[in-house]
C-alpha atoms as one frame of an Amber mdcrd trajectory, in Angstrom:
protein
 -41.865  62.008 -16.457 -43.514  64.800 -17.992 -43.088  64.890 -22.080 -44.446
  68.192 -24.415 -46.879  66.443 -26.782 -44.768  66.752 -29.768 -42.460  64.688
 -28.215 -45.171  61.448 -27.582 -44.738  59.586 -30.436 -40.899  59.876 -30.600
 -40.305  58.298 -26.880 -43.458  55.885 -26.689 -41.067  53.181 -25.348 -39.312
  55.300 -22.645 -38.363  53.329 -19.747 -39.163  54.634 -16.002 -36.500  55.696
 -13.993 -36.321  53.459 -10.839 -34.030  52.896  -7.777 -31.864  50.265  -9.387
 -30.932  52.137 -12.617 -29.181  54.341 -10.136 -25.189  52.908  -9.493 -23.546
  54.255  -6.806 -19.750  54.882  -7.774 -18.006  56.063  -4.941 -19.733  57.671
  -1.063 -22.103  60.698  -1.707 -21.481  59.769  -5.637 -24.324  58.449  -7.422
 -24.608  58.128 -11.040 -27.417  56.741 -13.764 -25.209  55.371 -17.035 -25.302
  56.361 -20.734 -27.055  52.755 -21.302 -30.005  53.613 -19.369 -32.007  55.005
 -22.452 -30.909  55.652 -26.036 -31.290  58.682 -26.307 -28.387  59.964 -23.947
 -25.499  61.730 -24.666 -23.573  61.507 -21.701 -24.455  59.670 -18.170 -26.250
  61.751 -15.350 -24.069  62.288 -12.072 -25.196  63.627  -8.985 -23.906  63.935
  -5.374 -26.062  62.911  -2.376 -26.220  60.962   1.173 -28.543  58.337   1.568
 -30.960  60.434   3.552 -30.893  62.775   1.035 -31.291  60.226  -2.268 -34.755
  59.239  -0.483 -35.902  62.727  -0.595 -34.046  63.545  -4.285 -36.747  60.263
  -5.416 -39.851  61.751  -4.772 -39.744  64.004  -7.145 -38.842  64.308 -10.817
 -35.735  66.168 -10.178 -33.604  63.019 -12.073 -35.738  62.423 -14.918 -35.109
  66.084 -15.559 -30.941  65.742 -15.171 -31.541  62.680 -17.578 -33.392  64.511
 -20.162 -30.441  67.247 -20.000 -28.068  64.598 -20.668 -29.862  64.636 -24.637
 -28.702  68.291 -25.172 -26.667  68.360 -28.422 -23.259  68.907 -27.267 -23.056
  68.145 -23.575 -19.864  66.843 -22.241 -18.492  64.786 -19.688 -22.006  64.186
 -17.624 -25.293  66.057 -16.624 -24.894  67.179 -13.036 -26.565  67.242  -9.827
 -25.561  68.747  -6.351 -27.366  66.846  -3.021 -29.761  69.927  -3.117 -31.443
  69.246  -5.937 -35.010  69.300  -6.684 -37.719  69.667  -9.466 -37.536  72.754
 -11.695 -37.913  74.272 -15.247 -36.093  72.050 -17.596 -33.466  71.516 -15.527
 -33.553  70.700 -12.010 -32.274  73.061  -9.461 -29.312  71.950  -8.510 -28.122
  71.330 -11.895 -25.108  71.740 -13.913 -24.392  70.947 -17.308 -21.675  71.965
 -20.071 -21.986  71.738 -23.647 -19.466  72.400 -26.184 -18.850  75.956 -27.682
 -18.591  74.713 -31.258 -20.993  72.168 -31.754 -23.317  72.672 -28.422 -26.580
  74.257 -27.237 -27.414  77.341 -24.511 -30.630  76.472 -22.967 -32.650  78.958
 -21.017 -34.325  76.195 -18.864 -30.577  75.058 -18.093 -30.470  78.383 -16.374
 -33.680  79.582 -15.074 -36.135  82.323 -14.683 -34.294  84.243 -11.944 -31.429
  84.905 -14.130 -28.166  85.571 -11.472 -30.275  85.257  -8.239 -27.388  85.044
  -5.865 -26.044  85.952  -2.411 -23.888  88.757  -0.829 -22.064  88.269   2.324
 -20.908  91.817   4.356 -18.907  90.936   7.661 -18.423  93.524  10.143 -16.501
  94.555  13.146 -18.635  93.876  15.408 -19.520  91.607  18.069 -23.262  89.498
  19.022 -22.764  91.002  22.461 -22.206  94.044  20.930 -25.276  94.185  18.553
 -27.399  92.303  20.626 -29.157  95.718  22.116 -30.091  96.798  19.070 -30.724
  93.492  16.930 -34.624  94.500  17.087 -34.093  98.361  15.787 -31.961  96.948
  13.416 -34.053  94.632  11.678 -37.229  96.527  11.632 -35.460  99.582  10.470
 -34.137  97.080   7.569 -37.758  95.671   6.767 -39.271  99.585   6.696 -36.160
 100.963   4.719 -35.173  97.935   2.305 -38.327  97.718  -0.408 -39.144  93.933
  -0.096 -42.401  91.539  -1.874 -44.124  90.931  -4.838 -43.645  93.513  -7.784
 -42.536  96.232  -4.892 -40.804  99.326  -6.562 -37.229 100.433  -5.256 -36.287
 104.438  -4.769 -34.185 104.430  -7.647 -36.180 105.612 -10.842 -33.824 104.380
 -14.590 -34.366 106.613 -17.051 -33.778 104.638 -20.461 -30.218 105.702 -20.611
 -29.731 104.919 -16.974 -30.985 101.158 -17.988 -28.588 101.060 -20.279 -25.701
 101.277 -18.250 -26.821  99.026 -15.959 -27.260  96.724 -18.456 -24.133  97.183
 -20.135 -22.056  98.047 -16.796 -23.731  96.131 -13.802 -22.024  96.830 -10.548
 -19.707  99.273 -11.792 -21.735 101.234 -12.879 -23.657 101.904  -9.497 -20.250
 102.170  -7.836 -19.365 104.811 -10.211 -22.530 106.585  -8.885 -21.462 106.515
  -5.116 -23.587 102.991  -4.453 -20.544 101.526  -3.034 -16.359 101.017  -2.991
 -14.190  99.499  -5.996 -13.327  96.960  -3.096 -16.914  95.680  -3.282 -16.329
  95.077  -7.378 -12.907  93.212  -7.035 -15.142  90.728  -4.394 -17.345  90.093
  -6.706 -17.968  87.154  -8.877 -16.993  88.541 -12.869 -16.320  91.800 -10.605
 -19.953  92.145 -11.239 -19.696  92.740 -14.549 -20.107  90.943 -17.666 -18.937
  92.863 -20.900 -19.896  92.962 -24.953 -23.738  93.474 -23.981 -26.094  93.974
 -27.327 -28.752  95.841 -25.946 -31.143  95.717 -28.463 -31.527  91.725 -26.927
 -33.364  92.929 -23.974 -36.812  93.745 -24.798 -38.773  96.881 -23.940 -41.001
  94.968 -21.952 -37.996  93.394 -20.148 -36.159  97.419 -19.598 -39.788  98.681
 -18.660 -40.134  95.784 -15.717 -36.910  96.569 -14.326 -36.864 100.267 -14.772
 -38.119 100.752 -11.562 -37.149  97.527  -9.337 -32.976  98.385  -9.053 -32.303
  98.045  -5.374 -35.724  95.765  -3.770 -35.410  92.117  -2.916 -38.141  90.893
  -4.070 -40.192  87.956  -2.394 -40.074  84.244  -2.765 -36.796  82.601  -1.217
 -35.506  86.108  -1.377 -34.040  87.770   1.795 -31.990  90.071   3.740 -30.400
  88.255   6.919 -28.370  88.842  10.125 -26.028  86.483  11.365 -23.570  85.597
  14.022 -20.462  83.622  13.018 -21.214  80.100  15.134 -18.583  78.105  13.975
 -14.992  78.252  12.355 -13.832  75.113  10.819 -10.352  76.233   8.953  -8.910
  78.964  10.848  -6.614  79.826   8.510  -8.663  80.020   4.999 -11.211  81.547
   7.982  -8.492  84.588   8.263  -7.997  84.959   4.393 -11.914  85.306   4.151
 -11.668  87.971   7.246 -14.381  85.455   9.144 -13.776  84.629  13.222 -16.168
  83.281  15.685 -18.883  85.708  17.304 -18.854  87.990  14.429 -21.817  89.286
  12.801 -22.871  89.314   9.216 -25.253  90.250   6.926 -26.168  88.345   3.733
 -28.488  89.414   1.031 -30.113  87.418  -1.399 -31.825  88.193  -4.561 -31.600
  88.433  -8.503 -32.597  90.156 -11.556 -35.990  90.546 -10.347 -39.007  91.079
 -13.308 -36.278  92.091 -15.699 -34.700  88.772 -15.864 -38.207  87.386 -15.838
 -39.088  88.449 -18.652 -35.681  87.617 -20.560 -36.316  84.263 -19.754 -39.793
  84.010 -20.634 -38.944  86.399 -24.278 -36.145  83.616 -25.174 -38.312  80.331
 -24.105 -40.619  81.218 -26.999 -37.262  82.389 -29.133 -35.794  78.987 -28.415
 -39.064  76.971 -28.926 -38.857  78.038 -32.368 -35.190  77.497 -33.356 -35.327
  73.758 -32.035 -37.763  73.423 -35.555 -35.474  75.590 -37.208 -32.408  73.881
 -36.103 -34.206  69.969 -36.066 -33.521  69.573 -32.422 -35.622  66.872 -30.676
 -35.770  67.114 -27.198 -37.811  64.831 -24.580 -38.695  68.149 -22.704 -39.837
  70.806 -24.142 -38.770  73.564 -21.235 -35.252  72.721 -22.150 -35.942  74.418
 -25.383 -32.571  75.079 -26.448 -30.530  76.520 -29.707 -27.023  76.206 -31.146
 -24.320  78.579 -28.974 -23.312  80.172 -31.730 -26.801  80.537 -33.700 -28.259
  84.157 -34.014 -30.847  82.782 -31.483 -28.109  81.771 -29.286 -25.922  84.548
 -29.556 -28.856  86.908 -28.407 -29.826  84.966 -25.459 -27.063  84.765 -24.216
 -26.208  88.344 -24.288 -29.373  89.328 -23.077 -28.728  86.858 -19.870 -25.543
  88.648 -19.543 -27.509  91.780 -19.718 -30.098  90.128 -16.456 -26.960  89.335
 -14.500 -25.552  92.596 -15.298 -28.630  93.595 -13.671 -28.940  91.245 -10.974
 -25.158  92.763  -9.840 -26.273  96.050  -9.673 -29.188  94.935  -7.563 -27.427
  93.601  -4.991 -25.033  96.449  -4.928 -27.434  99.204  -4.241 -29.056  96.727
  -1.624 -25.478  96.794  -0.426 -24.847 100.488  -0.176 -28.921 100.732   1.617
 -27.743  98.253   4.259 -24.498 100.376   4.883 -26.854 103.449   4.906 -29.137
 101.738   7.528 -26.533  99.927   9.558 -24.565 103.443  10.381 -27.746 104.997
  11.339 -28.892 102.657  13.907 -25.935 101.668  15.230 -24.468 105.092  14.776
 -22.625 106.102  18.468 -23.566 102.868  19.837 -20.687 100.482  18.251 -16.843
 101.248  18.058 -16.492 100.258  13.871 -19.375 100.721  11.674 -17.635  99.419
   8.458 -19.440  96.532   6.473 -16.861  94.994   4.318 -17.994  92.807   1.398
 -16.673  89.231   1.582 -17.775  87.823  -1.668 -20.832  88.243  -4.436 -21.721
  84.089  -6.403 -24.274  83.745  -9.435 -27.028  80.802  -8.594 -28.683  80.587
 -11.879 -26.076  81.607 -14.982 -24.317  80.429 -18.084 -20.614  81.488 -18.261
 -18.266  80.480 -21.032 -15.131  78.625 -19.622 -12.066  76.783 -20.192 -11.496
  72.947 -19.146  -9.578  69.847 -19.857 -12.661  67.539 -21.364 -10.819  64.018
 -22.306  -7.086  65.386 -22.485  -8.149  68.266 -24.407  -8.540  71.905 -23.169
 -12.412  73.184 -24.816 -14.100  76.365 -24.180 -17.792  75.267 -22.557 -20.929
  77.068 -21.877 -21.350  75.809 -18.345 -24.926  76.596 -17.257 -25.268  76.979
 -13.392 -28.920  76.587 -12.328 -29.096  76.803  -8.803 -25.288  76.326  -8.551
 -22.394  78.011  -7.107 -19.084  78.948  -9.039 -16.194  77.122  -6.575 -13.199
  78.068  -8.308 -10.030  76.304  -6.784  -6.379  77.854  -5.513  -4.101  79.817
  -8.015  -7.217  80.373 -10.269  -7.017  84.138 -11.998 -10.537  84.445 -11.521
 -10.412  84.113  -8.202  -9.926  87.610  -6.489  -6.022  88.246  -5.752  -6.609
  88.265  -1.962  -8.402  84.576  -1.857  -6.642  83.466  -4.779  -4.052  81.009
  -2.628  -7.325  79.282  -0.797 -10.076  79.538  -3.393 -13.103  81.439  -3.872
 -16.057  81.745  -0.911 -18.627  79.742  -1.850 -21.492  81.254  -0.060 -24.639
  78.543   0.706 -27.476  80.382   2.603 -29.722  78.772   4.818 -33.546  79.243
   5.343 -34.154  81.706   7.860 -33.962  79.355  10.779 -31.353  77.483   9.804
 -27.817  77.747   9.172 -25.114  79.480   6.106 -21.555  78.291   5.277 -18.982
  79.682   4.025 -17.049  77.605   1.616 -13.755  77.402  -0.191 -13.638  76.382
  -3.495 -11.333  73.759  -4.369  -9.099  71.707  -7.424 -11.235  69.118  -6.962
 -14.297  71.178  -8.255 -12.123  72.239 -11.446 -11.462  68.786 -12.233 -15.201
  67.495 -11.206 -17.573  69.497 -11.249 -16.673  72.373 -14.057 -16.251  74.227
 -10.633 -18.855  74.189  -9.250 -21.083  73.532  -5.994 -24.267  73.522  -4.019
 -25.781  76.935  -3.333 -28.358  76.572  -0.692 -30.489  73.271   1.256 -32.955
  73.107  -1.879 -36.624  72.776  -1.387 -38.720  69.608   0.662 -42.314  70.855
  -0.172 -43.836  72.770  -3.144 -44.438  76.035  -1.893 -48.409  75.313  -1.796
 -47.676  72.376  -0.224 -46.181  74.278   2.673 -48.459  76.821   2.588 -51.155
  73.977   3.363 -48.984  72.333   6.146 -47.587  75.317   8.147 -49.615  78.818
   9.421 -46.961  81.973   8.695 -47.996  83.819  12.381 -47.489  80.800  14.381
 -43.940  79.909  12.472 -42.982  83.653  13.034 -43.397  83.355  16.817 -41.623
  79.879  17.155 -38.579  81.515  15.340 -39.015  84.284  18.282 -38.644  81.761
  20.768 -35.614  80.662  19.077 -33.791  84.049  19.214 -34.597  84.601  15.387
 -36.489  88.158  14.841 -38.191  87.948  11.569 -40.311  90.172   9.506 -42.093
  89.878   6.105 -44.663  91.455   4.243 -47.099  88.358   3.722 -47.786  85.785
   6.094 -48.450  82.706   3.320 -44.855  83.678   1.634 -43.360  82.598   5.231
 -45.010  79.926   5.340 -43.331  78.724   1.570 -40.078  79.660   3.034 -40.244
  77.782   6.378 -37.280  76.219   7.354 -38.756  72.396   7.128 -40.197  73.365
   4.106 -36.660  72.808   2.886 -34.081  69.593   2.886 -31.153  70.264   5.933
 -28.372  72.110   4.513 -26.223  70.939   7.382 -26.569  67.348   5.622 -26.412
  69.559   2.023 -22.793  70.785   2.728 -21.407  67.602   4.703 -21.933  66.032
   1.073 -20.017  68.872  -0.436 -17.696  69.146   1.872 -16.673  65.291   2.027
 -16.869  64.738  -1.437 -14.062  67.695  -1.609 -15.789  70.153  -4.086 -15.625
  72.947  -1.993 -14.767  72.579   1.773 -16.064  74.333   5.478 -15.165  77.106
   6.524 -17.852  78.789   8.241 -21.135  78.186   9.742 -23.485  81.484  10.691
 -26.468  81.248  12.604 -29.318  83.742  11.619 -30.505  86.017  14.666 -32.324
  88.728  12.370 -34.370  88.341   8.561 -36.545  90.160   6.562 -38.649  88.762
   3.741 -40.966  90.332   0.910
C-alpha cells in the first residue's frame, strides 16, 4: 500500500489487506467492514465475479477504495464496480459520496481526464448495407477526425470563444451549427453544467485547450464502428431506437489537456488546504478539501468548467462524424441521418439528492471511471427514456464488445446511481507494450473483420483488447446484480485511435 511520507508515522501499525478480510455478502457482492482498520469511516463495497476478484487482487485497486473510505464525510460505503483497477487516489472504478455540509471534494476521487465519456450515434442503416464502404469509411474518419498525443483540432478559441465553452458546453457549439437541440436533450446534464466562475480555470488550463475542441486524443480514446449483434430487451431496445444489424458509431474522449491541467492546478490547491483544514489522509493523491471551502468551491467549478468542455468536445466530434459519414456514404445509402442515442460522464463529481439512513441529503457523488444509471420516472432522465431509464453506455476495447444498458431503481437505492463504464484495464500500459507488437495485433484484428487505424503503433499495443479484463464478464456482474440491465451488445467492425 503506497503511503506519502507525511503520513509514515501516523499509520506505522497498518494492517495488510488480505483475501480473508474480504466478506462476501450476497453473489457478485463483496465487501471489506468498517472494523478492518481504525481509521475508516464507512466499509468498502465492491461488485465482482470470482474470476474477476482474482484479477481485482493483484493490484492495489482495494487498498485505494479503503483509503477513500477515511474521507471526512463519506456516507453509506466506498464503492467499487467489477472493472476496477489501480488509479490516482481512487481506483478506477470507484464511487464515493460525501456529505454536502460536513464532507470533502477530492480531485483524485475524480481523475485527470475530467468527463472522459462516450457518445453513441445509431443510424439507419444496415451491415449489409455499409459493408462496401466500411474501409472508405474508416480511413476517411482516421484522415479527417484529428486523433494522438497533443494533436490540434480545426477549431481555433479565441479567449472569448473559451469562455463560452466553458460556461456553455454543448450548447454552445449547437448554437454555432455543431449539431441539433435533439443531441443536447440526449445528453447527460444536456451537456451543460451552469454557475461556472471562470476565473477558476487557469490560463495555462484555457491556453491547452484553446486549440484541442473537436480531436480525440490518444490513450483509451477512440472513434468506433459497430454493428448491433445482439438485442436482449426488445422493448427498452425500441425506446433506445436500437434493433439487431444496425450500425453505430461511438466516440470516446474527454476534456483533453484542458482538464489536465485543472486537475493537476487543484492537486497542489488541495495539498495545501488538507494543512489548512487538519485533514490526515493515508494517501496523499486523495488530497481533498471541505465542499464548501473556498478551495472547494473553486475546484469544483473549475471541473464543471472541464466537463463543460469535455461536452463540447464530443459534440463537434459529433457534428465531424455527420460531416464525414454523408460524404462517403453520400448516394450510396437510402438514410444518412446519425441520431444521437445518449452522451454519460466517466470521471465527474455531481451534486445529488438521496435517502442516506431515512433521511434525504444532498451528496457530492464523485464518479471516477463510473457511469450515471439513473432509474425509471427519474426527471433527469431525458423525457423519451424516462419510463425505462437512462442508456448506460459501456464501450469495449476495439476488439471486443459495447452494451447498451438501462439504468435501474436498484442503482438509486445502491449504488448513488451508478455503474460500470467500460472492461477496466489487465496490464499497465508498459506492461502491454512489452507483451504485445502493435503491427502484428493490427493484422490479427484484420483477420477478424475489425479495420483499425491509429497513429502510433506502441499506443495499440496499450489498448489491446487482452490488455484489458472481459467486459462480457464486466456487465454480466452489472447486469445480475440489477444496477443497470442488457440491452444491447455491438460488435466493432471499424476504429480509429490517436
Amino acid at each position: 500500500m503506497r503511503m506519502h511520507a507525511n503520513y509514515k508515522l501516523i499509520y506505522t501499525n497498518i494492517r495488510m489487506l488480505t483475501k480473508q478480510d474480504i466478506k462476501k455478502i450476497k453473489d457478485y457482492t463483496y465487501e471489506i467492514p468498517r472494523t478492518f482498520r481504525q481509521d475508516m469511516r464507512v466499509p468498502a463495497r465492491f461488485y465482482a465475479s470470482d474470476k474477476l476478484l482474482e484479477g481485482i487482487l493483484t493490484d492495489e485497486s482495494l487498498e485505494q477504495l479503503v483509503n477513500s473510505t477515511t474521507l471526512p464525510g463519506i456516507v453509506k460505503y466506498a464503492l467499487a464496480m467489477p472493472e476496477m483497477h489501480e488509479g490516482y487516489g481512487l481506483p478506477i472504478g470507484g464511487i464515493i459520496a460525501t456529505d454536502l455540509k460536513d464532507g470533502v471534494i477530492s480531485p483524485g476521487g475524480v481523475g485527470y481526464d475530467i468527463n472522459c465519456g462516450v457518445r453513441l450515434l445509431a443510424s439507419n442503416t444496415t451491415l449489409e448495407e455499409i459493408r462496401p464502404y466500411l474501409k472508405d469509411l474508416v480511413h476517411t474518419f482516421f484522415q479527417k477526425i484529428p486523433a494522438g498525443v497533443g494533436v490540434r483540432g480545426s477549431i481555433a478559441l479565441s479567449k472569448e470563444e473559451m469562455n463560452q465553452v466553458l460556461e456553455n458546453g454543448a450548447k454552445w457549439v449547437v448554437s454555432k451549427g455543431y449539431g441539433r437541440k435533439e443531441d443536447l436533450e440526449c445528453s447527460e446534464e444536456s451537456g451543460n453544467i451552469q454557475n461556472i466562475d471562470l476565473n477558476t480555470v487557469s490560463e495555462r488550463a484555457k491556453r491547452r485547450g484553446e486549440d484541442q475542441l473537436g480531436t480525440l486524443g490518444s490513450g483509451n480514446h477512440f472513434l468506433e464502428i459497430q454493428v448491433v449483434e445482439q438485442i436482449f430487451d426488445p422493448k427498452v431496445a425500441e425506446v433506445f431506437g436500437l434493433k439487431k444489424n444496425q450500425i453505430t458509431i461511438l466516440i470516446h474522449t474527454g476534456s483533453r489537456g484542458l482538464g489536465h491541467q485543472v486537475c493537476t492546478d487543484y492537486v497542489r490547491v488541495m495539498q495545501e488546504a488538507q494543512i489548512k483544514y487538519k485533514i490526515r489522509l493515508p494517501d496523499q493523491e486523495l488530497a481533498c478539501a471541505p465542499f464548501n471551502s473556498p478551495e472547494g468551491q473553486k475546484y469544483f467549478s473549475a471541473m464543471c468548467a472541464s466537463a463543460n468542455y469535455a461536452w463540447a468536445n464530443r459534440q463537434c466530434l459529433t457534428h465531424f462524424t455527420r460531416l464525414i459519414w454523408e460524404k462517403v456514404l453520400q448516394g450510396k445509402i437510402k438514410n444518412l441521418d446519425l441520431r444521437q442515442v445518449y452522451d454519460v460522464a466517466h470521471n465527474i463529481a455531481k451534486i445529488e439528492e438521496y435517502n442516506i439512513d431515512g433521511q434525504k441529503k444532498k451528496l457530492c457523488v464523485h464518479r471516477k471511471g463510473a457511469t450515471r444509471a439513473f432509474g425509471p420516472g427519474y426527471k433527469e432522465v431525458p423525457e423519451i427514456y424516462r419510463n425505462v431509464g437512462q442508456p448506460v453506455l459501456i464501450p469495449g476495447s476495439m476488439g471486443t464488445a459495447s452494451y447498451v444498458l438501462a439504468g435501474s431503481e436498484k442503482a438509486m437505492q445502491e449504488t448513488f446511481g451508478s455503474s460500470c463504464h467500460g472492461a477496466g484495464r489487465l496490464m499497465s500500459r508498459t506492461q502491454a507494450k512489452r507483451q504485445i507488437w502493435g503491427e502484428k495485433l493490427q493484422k490479427e484484428l484484420l483477420a477478424q473483420g475489425i479495420i483499425v487505424e491509429s497513429k502510433s503503433k506502441p499506443g495499440l499495443a496499450e489498448e489491446a483488447p487482452s490488455a484489458y479484463k472481459d467486459v462480457d464478464d464486466v456487465v454480466k456482474v452489472v447486469d445480475e446484480v440489477g444496477i443497470a440491465k442488457k440491452v444491447a451488445r455491438m460488435k466493432p467492425l471499424g476504429v480509429i485511435k490517436g
